[in-house]
C-alpha positions, 0 to 999 in steps of 0.5 A: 891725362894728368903726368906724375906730380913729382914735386919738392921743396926748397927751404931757405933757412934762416941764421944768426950768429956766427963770425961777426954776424956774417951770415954769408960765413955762417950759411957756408960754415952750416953747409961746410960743417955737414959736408966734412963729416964724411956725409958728401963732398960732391959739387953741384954742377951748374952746367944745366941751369938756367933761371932766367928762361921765361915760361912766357917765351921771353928771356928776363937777364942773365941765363947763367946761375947767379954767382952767389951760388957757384962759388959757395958751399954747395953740396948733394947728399946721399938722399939725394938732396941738394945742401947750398948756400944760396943769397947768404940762407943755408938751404936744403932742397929735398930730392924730388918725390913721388907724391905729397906725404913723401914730400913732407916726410923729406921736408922733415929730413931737411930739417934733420939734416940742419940740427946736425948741421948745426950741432958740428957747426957749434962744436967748432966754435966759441959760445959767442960765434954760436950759429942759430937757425930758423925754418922761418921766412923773414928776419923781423926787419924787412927781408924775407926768404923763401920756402919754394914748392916745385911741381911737374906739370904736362908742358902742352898745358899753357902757361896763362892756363896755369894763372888762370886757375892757380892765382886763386888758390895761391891767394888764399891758401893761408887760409890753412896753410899760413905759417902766421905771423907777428906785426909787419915788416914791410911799407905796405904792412906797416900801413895795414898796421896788423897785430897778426898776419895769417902769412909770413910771406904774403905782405912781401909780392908785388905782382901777379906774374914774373921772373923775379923771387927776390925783387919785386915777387910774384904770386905766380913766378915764371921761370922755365926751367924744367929739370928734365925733358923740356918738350914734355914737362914744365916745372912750377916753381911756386914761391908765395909758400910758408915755411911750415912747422906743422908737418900736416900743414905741409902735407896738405900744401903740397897735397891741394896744389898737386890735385888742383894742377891735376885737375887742370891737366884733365879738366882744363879752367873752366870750373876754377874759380875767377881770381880776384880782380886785384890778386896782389891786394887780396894775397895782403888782405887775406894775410892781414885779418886772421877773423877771416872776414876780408873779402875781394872782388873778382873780375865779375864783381862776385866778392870772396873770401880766402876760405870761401874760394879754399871752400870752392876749390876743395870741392872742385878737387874732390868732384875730381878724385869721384870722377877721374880718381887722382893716380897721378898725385897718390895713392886713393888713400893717400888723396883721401887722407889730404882731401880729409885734413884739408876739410877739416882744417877749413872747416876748423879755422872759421868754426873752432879753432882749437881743433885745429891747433895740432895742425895750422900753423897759424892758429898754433902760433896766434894761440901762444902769442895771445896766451903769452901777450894775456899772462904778461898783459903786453902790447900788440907786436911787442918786441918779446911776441916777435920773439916768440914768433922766431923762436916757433921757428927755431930748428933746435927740438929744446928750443922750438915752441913749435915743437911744445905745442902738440903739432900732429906728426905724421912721420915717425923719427926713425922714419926722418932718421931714414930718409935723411940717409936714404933717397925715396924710392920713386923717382930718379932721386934713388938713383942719384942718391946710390950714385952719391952713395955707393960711389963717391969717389968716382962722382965729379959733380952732379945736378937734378938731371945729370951726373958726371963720372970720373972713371980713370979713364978716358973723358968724363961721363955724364949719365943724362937723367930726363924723366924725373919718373924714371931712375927709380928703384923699380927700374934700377935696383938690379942694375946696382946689384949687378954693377958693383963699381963705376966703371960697371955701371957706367959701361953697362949704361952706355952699353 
């Protein structure tokens, strides 16, 4: 039996401008800014990190959290979320969410948050300090950052089980996912020598699996820290995502991994599909040829496509949904609507294109790239269609081009407006999100699976939050209304 796919996403944003182009003081001045508005003030407690546990059983450096994080602007917010500065990026990491089109409309709410952010930011600074942000995954000259999805998955699933069967479609999920991309930035993209690229991401992994996100990147990264009750769940901490603009685009990201890791909880590896004998090489191959004709060879020697294997595990997904139903990601018509536009999207990339353009990002992005490159008769990865490409990503509404060409919104802004105030409902985000809410001034700190009260008197209190199932509204809504302080509420958990 599949456990509840409670799932997120954590966003790195890109920034320029700001204090002598700094982007360590611009990143803490964005976190700062949102914080001082009387929005959150609460720390993040680092107690229970742990990023160099290793899912293969081997500890890989250091079990404390990196210091860039700990001594930096680091916030939670009353939706729950987190809002930090992490390696010199302002990021948002949503509160955890019940099922997929949750997680997008939180998604959203991040960016929200970061157009606040970054119009009090401004306010306080001169024109020539003024900070820009992207929801982008690179700065055009060799570093990239990351767009991190976070799945729960059953802990008695083994972890070479989890490769088996998710190397296939993290190598070529760009297929429909891809955020897109102009020219290449790296010694191995360079070489390849493309004009557009269907991911922003895929020319910077270098191995299969392990530890690292930002040396030597992993199509399947292996940390094991689960955030929440290690006996029972494990978190897949996926790195090799775009930041996608599209909202359907995220959708069907975070909608297909979460079927797909159902269908491993249930059915086991058999039917997934063989990787490629070479996964690294096809993530980049798949990534180089928008014609979508690059193929690779499995460990049979059977040759595949990115939208063949997408193609064969849409129908492994949906053979699933008909036999065992998908209660464990979504509603039936919420899985409907994600099987839906992951068909369509497919289908659209390799036959019409066009249709698609409301919703893949890459197809989006090659569209205004070509248009522009024709009107203006320009080179190929001519420095202005890289700016083009940075100004898709561009978190101001008057700025960003993704928001002029016609992407298909499935959240309404007053919707956006909500959830970034207001935690989902259906997981234990409420309940930290009520905390943060009702009682910030009695809060010391807080992290994904504890908070710390402060009550006045006696030692510190930390409220354990181990099932991220739990915690929700349904279980918790009538303890608030009954408990109208910290002090009651803190007795009558303990009571």
């Amino acid at each position: 039996m599949a456990v509840s796919k409670i799932l997120g996403i954590e966003t790195e944003y890109g920034v320029a401008g700001g204090p002598d182009h700094d982007p360590t003081t611009a990143s803490s001045i964005i976190v700062n800014a949102y914080a001082q508005q009387g929005r959150t003030r609460i720390s993040w407690d680092f107690n229970d990190e742990s990023p160099g546990t290793d899912a293969r059983g081997v500890l890989g450096g250091s079990s404390l959290a990196p210091m860039i994080e700990t001594h930096l602007a680091n916030t939670v917010l009353t939706n729950g979320a987190r809002l930090y500065v992490d390696h010199a990026h302002p990021e948002y990491s949503s509160p955890e969410c019940r099922t997929p089109f949750e997680a997008t409309l939180y998604d959203q709410a991040g960016e929200e948050v970061m157009r606040r952010a970054l119009r009090v930011a401004n306010e306080s600074l001169p024109p020539e300090l003024q900070i820009t942000l992207y929801k982008n995954n690179s700065d055009g000259k060799g570093n990239s950052y990351g767009t991190h999805e976070n799945y729960l998955v059953a802990r008695d699933v083994e972890f070479a089980d989890v490769v088996r069967a998710m190397v296939p479609h993290f190598v070529s999920r760009q297929v429909v996912v891809g955020a897109g991309k102009v020219g290449a930035e790296t010694e191995v993209g360079h070489a390849a020598n493309p004009d557009f690229q269907l991911s922003a991401r895929a020319e910077f992994f270098e191995e299969v699996v392990g530890l690292e996100t930002t040396l030597k990147r992993p199509i399947i990264n292996t940390r094991d820290e689960p955030h929440s009750d290690a006996s029972r769940f494990r978190r897949l901490h996926v790195i090799c995502g775009d930041a996608n603009m599209s909202p359907t685009a995220t959708l069907v990201k975070l909608g297909s991994t979460a079927l797909l890791l159902a269908v491993l909880e249930v059915e086991g590896v058999r039917d997934f599909p063989l990787a490629p004998a070479r996964p690294v090489r096809a993530l980049r191959d798949f990534s180089f040829d928008p014609s979508l004709r690059a193929v690779a060879l499995d460990e049979d020697g059977r040759s595949r496509g990115a939208w063949d294997y997408q193609d064969e595990l849409w129908h492994l997904a949906r053979r699933h949904v008909d036999r065992h139903g998908a209660g464990a990601v979504a509603s039936d018509e919420e899985v409907a609507m994600i099987l839906r536009h992951w068909r369509e999207m497919l289908d659209g990339v390799r036959d019409h294109p066009e249709d698609v353009a409301d919703r893949v990002d890459w197809v989006a992005k090659l569209r205004i790239v070509e248009g522009f490159q024709s009107r203006y008769n320009l080179a190929a990865r001519d420095a202005k269609l890289r700016a083009i490409d940075l100004q898709y990503h561009d978190v101001r509404r008057d700025k960003s081009l993704a928001a002029r060409v016609g992407l298909r919104q499935i959240h309404s802004d007053e919707e956006i407006r909500e959830a970034v105030a207001v935690a989902p409902r259906s997981t234990r985000a409420y309940f930290r999100g009520e905390c943060v809410t009702r009682f910030p001034d009695d809060i010391v700190s807080a992290n994904w699976d504890s908070i710390v009260f402060d009550v006045g008197h006696g030692p510190l209190q930390r409220i354990p939050m181990m099932d991220p199932t739990r915690g929700t509204y349904e279980l918790t809504g009538e303890l608030f209304a009954q408990n109208l302080t910290a002090v009651a509420l803190v007795a009558a958990l303990n009571g």
